[in-house]
VEXDREN-2710 file (C-alpha; in Angstrom, 1 decimal):
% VEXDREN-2710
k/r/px/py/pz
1/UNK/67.3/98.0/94.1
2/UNK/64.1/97.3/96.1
3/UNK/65.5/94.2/98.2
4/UNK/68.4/96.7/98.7
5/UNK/66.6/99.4/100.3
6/UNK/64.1/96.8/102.0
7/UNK/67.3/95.0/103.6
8/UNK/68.9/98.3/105.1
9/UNK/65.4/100.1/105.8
10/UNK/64.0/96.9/107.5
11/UNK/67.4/96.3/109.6
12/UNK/67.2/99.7/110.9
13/UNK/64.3/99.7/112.2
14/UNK/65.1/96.9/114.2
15/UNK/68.4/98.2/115.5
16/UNK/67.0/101.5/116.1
17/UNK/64.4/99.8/118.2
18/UNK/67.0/98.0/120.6
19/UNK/68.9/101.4/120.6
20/UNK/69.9/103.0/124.1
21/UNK/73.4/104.2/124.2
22/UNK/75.4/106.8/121.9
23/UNK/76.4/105.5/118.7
24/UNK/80.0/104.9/116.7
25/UNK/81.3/108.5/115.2
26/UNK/83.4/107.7/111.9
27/UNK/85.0/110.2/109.8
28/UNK/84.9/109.4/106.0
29/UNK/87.7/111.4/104.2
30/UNK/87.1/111.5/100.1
31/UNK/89.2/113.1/98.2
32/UNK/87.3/114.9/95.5
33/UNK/85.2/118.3/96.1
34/UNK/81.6/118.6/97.9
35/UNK/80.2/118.9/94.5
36/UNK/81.9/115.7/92.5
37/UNK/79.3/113.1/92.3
38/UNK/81.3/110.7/93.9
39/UNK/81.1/112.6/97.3
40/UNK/77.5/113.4/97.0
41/UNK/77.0/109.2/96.9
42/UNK/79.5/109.3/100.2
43/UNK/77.2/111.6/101.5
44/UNK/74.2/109.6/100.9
45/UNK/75.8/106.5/101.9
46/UNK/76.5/108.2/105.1
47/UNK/73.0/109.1/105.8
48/UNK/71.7/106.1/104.7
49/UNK/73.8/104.5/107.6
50/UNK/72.6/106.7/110.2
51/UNK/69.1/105.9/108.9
52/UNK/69.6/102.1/108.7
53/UNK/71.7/101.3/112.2
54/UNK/69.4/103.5/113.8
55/UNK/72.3/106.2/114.7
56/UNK/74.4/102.9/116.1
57/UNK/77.1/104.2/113.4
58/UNK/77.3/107.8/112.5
59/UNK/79.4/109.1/109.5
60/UNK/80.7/112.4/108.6
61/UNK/82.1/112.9/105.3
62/UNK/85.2/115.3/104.8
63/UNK/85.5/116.1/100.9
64/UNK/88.0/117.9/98.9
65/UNK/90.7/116.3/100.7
66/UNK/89.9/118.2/104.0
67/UNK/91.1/115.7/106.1
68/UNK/93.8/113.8/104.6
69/UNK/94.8/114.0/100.8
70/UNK/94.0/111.7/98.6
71/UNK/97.4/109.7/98.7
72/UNK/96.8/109.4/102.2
73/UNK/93.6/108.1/103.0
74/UNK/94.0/104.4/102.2
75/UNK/96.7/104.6/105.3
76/UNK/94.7/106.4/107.4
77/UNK/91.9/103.5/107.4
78/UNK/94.5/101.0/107.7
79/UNK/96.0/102.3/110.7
80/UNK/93.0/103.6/112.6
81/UNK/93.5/107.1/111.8
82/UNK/89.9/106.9/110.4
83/UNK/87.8/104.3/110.1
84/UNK/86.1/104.6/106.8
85/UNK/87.5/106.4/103.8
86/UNK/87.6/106.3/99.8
87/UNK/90.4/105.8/97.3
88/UNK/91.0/105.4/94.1
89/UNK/92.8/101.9/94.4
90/UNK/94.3/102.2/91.4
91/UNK/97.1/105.0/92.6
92/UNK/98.3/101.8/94.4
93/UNK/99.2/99.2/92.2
94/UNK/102.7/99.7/93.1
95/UNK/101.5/98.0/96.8
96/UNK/99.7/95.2/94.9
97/UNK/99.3/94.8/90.6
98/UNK/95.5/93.8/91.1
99/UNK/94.7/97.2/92.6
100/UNK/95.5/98.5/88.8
101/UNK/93.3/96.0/87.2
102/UNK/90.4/99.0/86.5
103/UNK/93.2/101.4/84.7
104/UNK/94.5/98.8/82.1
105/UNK/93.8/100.2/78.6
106/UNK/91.4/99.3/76.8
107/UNK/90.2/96.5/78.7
108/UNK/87.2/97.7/79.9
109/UNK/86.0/100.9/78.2
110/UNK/82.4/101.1/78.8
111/UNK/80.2/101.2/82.1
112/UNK/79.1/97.3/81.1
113/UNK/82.3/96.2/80.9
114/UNK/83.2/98.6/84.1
115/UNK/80.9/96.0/86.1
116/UNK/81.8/92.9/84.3
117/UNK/85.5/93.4/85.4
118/UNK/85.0/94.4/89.0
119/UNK/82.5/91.6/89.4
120/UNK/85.2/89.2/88.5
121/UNK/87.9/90.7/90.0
122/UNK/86.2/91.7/93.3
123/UNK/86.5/88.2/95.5
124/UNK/90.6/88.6/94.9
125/UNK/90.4/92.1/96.2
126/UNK/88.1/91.4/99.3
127/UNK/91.1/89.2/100.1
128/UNK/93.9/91.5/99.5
129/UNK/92.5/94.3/100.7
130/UNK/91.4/91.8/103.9
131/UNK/95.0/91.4/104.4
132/UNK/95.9/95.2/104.7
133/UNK/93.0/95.1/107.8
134/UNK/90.4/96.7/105.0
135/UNK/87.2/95.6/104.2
136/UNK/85.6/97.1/101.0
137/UNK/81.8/98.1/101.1
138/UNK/81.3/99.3/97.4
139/UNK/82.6/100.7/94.3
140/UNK/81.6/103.7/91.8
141/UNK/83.5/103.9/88.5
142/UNK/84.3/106.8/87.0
143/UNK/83.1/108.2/83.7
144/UNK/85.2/106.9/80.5
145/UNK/89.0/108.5/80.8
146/UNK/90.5/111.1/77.8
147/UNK/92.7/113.1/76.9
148/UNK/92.8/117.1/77.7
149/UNK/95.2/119.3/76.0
150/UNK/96.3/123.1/75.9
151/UNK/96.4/122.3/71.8
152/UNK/95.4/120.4/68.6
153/UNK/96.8/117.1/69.4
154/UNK/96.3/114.5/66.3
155/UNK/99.0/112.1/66.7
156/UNK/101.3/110.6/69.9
157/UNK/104.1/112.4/68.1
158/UNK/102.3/115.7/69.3
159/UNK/102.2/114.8/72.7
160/UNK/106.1/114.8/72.9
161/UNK/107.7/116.9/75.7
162/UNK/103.9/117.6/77.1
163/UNK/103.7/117.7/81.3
164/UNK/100.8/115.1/82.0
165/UNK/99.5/115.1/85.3
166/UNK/99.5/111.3/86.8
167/UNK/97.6/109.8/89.3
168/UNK/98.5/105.8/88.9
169/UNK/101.1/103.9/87.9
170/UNK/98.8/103.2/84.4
171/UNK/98.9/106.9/84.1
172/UNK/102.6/107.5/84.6
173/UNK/103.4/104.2/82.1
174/UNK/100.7/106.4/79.5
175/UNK/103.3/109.2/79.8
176/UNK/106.3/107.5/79.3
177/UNK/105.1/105.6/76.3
178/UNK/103.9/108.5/74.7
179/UNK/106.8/111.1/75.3
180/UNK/105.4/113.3/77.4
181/UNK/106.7/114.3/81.2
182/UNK/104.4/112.9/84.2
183/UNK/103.8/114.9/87.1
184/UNK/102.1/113.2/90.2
185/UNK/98.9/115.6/91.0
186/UNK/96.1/114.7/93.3
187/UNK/92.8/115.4/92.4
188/UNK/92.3/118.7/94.4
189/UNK/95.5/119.8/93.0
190/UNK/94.6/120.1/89.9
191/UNK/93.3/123.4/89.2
192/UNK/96.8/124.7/90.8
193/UNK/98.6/122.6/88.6
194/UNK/97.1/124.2/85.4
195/UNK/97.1/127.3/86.6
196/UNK/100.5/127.3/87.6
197/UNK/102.1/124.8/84.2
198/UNK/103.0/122.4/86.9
199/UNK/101.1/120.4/84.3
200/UNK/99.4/120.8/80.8
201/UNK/97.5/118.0/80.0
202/UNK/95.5/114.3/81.6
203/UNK/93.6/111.8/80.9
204/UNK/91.1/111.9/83.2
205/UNK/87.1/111.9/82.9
206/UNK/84.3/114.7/81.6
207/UNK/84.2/114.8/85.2
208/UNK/86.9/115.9/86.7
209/UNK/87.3/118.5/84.2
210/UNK/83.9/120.1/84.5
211/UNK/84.2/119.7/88.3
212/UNK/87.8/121.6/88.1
213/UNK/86.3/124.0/85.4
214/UNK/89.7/123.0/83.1
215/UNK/88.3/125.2/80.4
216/UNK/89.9/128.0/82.0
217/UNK/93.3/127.1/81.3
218/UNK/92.9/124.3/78.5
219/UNK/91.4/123.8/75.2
220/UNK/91.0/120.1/74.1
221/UNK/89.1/117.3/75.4
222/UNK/89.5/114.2/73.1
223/UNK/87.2/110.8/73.7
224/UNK/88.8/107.7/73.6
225/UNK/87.3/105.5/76.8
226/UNK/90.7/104.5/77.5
227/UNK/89.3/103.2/81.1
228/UNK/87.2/103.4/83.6
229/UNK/88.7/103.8/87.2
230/UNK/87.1/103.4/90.2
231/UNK/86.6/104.8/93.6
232/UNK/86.4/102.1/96.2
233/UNK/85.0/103.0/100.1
234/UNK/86.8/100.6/102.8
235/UNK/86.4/100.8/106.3
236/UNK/89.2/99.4/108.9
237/UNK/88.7/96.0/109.3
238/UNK/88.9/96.0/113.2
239/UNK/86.6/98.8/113.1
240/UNK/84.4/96.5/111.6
241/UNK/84.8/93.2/113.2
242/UNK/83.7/95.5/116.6
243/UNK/80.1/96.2/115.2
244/UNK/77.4/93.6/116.0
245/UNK/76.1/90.9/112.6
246/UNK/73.3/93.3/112.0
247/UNK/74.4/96.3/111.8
248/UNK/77.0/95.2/109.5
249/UNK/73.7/93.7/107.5
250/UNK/72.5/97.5/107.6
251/UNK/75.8/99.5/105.8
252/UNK/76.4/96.6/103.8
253/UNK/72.4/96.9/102.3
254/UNK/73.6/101.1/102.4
255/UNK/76.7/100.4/100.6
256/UNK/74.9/98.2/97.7
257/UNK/73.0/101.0/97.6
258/UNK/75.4/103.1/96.9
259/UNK/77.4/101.0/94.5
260/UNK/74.1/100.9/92.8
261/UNK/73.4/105.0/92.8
262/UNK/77.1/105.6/92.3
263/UNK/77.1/103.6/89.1
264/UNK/73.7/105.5/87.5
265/UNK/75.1/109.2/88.8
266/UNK/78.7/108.3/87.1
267/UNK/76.6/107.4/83.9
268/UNK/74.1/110.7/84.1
269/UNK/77.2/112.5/84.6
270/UNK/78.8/111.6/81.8
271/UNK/76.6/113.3/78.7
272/UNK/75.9/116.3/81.3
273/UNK/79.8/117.2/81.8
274/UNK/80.6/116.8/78.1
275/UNK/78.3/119.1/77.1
276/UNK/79.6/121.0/80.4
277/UNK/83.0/121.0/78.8
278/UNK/81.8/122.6/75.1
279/UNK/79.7/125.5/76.7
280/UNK/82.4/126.1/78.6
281/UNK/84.9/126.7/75.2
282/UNK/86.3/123.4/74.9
283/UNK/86.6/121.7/71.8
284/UNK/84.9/118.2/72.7
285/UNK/84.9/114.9/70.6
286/UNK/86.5/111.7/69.4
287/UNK/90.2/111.4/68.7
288/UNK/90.8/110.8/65.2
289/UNK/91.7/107.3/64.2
290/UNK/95.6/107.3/63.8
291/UNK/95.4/108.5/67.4
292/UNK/93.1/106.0/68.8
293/UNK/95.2/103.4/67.3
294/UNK/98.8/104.3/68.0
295/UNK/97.2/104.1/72.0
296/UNK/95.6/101.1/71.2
297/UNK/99.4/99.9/70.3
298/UNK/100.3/101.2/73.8
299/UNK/97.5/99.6/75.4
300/UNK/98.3/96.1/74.3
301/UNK/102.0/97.5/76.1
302/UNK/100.8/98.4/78.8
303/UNK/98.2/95.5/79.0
304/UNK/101.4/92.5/78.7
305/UNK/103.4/94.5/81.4
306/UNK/100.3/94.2/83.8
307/UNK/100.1/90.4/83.1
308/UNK/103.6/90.1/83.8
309/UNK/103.2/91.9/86.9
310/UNK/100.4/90.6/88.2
311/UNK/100.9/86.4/87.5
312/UNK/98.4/84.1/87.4
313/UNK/96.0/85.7/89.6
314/UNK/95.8/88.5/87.7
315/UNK/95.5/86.3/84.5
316/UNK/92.6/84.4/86.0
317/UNK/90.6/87.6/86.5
318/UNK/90.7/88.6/83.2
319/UNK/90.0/85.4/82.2
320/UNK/86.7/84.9/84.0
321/UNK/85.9/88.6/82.9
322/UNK/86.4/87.9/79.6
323/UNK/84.3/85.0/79.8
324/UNK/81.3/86.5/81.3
END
């Protein structure tokens, strides 16, 4: 963490020595609230870069889905629209299988494992993602995914008929496996999907329910560290080719920051929105054990239709994670 801040602190002192003319303006849309950890790294990140190029490159953040919606902000970078942005890259694995490699089951269910898998799975993104004219600075996962319910749910037989909210292809297979209805809602959406019964239940993390304040319309939070998701930050690739070698040194010692602060907050976060969740009049714990292993079952679905999908490349990532 030292070296990190050394290499972006030490890099903008020099460029904000040889500074003379206005700097870059870039707008960073994120798609989660001002108050989601997630965005409060962005924001961090971005003032770490104005700190660190010496105002070369200066970044304001739009949260909550301000600016563009979180379906639309990969675009948006890709096309110039914006020029730095975050995404869950997961809600498109229907563009490319590797995308969904964070959001298969089981696979990596703890915040070790979290880093295990994107270390071995990040040089095949850089080059996808290089390919849609992106370049990825860092990557925060989310708390460990479960389940939230209106009801007692003890069984996948209880979940029949149930509208899930979705937000990935992984989530949308969950439902469909498990009898229940999916309904695509994005992140901001959620509180209006409850609210309204556009949807009943998701899997989604302690927090995004305690950011959302779910209690209010649902009563059941069940553990089961199906997965960890994460949020990667691109910026446009041209965008980036047009800044000089060192300040792209500068962000990128920013952004390894903020993989780095991102991970610890998403960790901190985790025993704080729990216990969020309880106080607020959820009932909070582990899913009993025929649960958790009739979606284990699913998992190991769900797990051979991502293999399938995603060939050998994808097979050779797991592989090397799996060998770590």
């Amino acid at each position: 963490m030292t070296k990190v801040i050394g290499v972006a602190v030490a890099a903008g002192l020099s460029i904000a020595a040889g500074a003379a003319i206005a700097g870059e303006k870039w707008d960073m849309p994120m798609a989660y609230s001002d108050s989601n950890f997630h965005t409060q790294n962005g924001k961090a990140f971005a003032k770490c870069v104005g700190t660190a190029t010496g105002g070369e490159v200066e970044i304001t953040v739009h949260g909550g889905g301000s600016l563009f919606k979180g379906g639309e902000i990969k675009r948006a970078i890709q096309t110039g629209q914006v020029q730095i942005g975050e995404r869950l890259l997961s809600a498109h694995q229907n563009e490319e299988p590797i995308f969904g490699i964070d959001s298969i089951p089981f696979l990596a269910s703890s915040f070790e494992a979290s880093e295990k898998l994107f270390k071995a799975v990040r040089p095949t993104l850089e080059k996808v993602l290089e390919e849609q004219s992106l370049h990825l600075l860092y990557s925060v996962p989310w708390p460990p995914q479960g389940l939230y319910f209106k009801k007692e749910v003890n069984s996948v037989a209880d979940m029949n008929g149930i509208k899930f909210r979705s937000y990935n292809s992984a989530t949308s297979r969950l439902a469909d496996l498990t009898g229940m209805v999916p309904v695509q809602v994005e992140a901001a959406e959620i509180s209006q999907a409850f609210a309204t019964g556009v949807a009943e239940s998701m899997i989604s993390s302690g927090a995004t329910g305690y950011d959302r304040k779910v209690w209010e319309h649902l009563t059941h939070f069940y553990e089961v560290d199906g997965w960890l998701p994460r949020n990667s930050v691109m910026v446009n690739l041209d965008a980036w080719e047009d800044l000089d070698e060192e300040v792209q040194q500068a962000i990128t010692g920013c952004a390894d920051l903020a993989a780095y602060s991102g991970y610890w907050r998403s960790v901190q976060y985790t025993d704080f929105t729990m216990k969020g969740l309880a106080d607020g009049g959820m009932t909070v714990g582990p899913a009993n054990e025929k649960l958790v292993g009739e979606l284990q079952e699913i998992g190991a679905t769900m797990t051979e239709e991502w293999l399938e999908a995603a060939g050998e490349e994808g097979a050779a990532v797991v592989k090397a994670y799996k060998a770590e």
